[in-house]
C-alpha positions in Angstrom: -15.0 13.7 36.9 -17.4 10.7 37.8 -15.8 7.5 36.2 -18.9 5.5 34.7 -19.8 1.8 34.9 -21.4 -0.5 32.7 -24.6 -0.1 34.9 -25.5 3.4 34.1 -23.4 4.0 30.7 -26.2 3.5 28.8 -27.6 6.7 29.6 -25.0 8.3 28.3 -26.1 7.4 24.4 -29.5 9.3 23.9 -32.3 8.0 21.8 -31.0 10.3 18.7 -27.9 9.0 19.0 -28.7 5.3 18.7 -31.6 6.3 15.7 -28.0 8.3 14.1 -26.3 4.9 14.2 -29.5 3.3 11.4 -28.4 6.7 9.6 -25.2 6.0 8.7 -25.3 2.1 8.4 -23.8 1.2 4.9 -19.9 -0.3 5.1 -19.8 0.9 0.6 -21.2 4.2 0.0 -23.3 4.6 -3.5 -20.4 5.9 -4.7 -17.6 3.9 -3.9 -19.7 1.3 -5.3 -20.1 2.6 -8.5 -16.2 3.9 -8.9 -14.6 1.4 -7.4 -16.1 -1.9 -7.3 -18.1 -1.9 -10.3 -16.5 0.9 -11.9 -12.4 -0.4 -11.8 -13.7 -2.3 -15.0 -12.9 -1.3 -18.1 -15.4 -2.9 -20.0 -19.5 -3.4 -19.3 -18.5 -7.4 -19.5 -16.5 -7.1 -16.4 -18.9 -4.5 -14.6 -21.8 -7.1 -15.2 -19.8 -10.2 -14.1 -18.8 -7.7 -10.6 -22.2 -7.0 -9.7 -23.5 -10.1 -10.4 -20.6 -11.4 -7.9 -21.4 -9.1 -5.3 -25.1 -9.3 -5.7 -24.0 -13.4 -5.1 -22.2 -12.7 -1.9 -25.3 -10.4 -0.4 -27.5 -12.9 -1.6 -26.3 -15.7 0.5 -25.2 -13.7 3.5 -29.1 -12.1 3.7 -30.3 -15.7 3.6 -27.7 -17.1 6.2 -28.0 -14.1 8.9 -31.9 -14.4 8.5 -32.5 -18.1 9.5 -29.7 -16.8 12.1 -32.0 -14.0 13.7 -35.0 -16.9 13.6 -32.9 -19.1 15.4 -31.9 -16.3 18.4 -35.1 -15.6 18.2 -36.4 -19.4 19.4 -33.1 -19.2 21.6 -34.7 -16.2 23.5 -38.3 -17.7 23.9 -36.5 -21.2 25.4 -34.2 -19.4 27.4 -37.4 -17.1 28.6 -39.7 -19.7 29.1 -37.3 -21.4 32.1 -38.6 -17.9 34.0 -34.7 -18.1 35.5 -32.9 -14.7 36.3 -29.5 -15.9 34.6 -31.3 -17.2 31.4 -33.1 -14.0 31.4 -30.0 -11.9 31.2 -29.0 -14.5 28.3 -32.3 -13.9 26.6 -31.3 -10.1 26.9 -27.5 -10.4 25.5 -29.2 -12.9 22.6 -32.1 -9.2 22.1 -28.7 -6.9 21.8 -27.2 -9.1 19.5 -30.3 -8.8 17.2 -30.9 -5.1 17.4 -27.1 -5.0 16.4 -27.7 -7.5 13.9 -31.1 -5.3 12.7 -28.9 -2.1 12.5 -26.0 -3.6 10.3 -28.4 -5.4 8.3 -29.9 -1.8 6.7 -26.5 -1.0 5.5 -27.0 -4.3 3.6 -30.2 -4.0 2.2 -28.6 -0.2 1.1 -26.3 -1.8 -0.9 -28.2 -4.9 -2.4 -30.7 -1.8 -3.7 -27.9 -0.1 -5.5 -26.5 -3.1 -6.4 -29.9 -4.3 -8.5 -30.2 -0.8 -9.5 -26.8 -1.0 -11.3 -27.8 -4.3 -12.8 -31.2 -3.1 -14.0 -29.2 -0.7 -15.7 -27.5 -2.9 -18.0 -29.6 -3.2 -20.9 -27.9 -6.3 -21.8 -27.1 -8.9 -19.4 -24.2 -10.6 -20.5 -24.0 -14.9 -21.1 -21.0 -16.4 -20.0 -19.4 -16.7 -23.0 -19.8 -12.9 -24.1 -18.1 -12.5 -21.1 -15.0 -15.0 -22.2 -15.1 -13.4 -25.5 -14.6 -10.1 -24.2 -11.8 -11.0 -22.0 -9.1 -9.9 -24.5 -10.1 -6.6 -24.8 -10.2 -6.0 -21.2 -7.1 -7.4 -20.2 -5.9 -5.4 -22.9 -7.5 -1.8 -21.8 -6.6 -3.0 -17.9 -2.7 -3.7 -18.5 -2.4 -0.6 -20.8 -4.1 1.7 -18.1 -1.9 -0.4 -14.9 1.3 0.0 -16.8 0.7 4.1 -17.8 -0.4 4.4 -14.1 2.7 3.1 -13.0 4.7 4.8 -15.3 3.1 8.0 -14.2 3.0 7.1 -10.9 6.5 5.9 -10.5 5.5 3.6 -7.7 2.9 1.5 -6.9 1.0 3.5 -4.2 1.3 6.5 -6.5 -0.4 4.1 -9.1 -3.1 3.4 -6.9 -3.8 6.7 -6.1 -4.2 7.8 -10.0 -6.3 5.1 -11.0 -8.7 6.2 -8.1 -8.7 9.1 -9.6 -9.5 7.5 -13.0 -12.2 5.5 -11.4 -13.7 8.7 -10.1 -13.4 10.3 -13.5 -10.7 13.0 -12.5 -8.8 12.0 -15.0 -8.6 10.3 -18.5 -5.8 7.9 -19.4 -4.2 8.0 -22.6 -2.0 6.6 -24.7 -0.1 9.7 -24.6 -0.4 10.2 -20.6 -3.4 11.5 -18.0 -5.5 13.7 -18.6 -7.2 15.8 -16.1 -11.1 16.5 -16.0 -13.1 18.4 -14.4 -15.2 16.2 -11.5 -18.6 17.2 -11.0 -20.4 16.9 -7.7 -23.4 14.5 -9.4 -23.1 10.9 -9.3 -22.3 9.3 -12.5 -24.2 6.4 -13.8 -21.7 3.5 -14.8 -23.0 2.8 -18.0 
């Protein structure tokens, strides 16, 4: 068996490999965004107040790694324009770095689209203080699920993995206990 070295291993990823990696670029599937960060609310309050947090946190990361990849890029013209081998290979590393950067950045904009799909969806977008107001009824719905999960569940792992299930729609809590339903293989909408 012929050992490989860093100078010819990348022939060993093919060009339909490296175009599979853009494939599968998205840390929170569709659906684990809809069951279980949106979706582990129990009221449309909470589920707007998640995605506009999370639409927040992409907001500011798509800004910040932006004015990041124009500032490699500038780093790679300087370090190019010095026509010197060893700033060349820099210039290089800096190229890798943004192709890497490019790759991850599609399972970004993946989510931010079903994240504003989910908030288009609300039909009413919720002011602060409807969300305050609500807050009663949620903690409410959330302790009374939590505490029949655990009681069900008889521990706390067993908890988690029933309200998963809940959050998928596999089953309905109730006041009396869980009840199971039947999961379809079609996506919910969340509201």
């Amino acid at each position: 068996m012929e050992i490989t070295t860093f100078n010819n291993a990348e022939n060993r990823f093919p060009k339909e490999l490296i175009e599979a990696f853009s494939e599968v670029q998205q840390s929170r599937t569709n659906f684990q965004i809809d069951h279980f960060v949106i979706g582990q609310h129990e009221t449309p309050e909470m589920q707007y107040k998640q995605v506009l947090i999370e639409l927040q946190s992409m907001y500011y990361t798509i800004k910040q790694v932006g004015l990041n990849i124009k500032k490699t890029e500038i780093e790679i013209e300087r370090l190019r324009a010095t026509n010197d081998p060893i700033n060349e290979i820099e210039a290089q590393i800096k190229e890798l770095g943004l192709e890497q950067t490019r790759i991850v950045a599609l399972g970004s904009f993946r989510e931010l689209e079903r994240l504003l799909n989910i908030y288009d969806s609300f039909e009413h977008k919720f002011s602060r203080a409807e969300i305050e107001n609500a807050q009663s009824d949620y903690w409410n719905q959330r302790l009374h699920r939590q505490s029949t999960l655990e009681a069900i569940g008889g521990s706390q792992a067993q908890a988690a993995h029933l309200d998963a299930l809940r959050q998928i729609g596999a089953i309905k809590i109730t006041k009396e206990g869980v009840e199971p339903i039947a999961v379809e293989n079609e996506q919910k909408e969340l509201q």
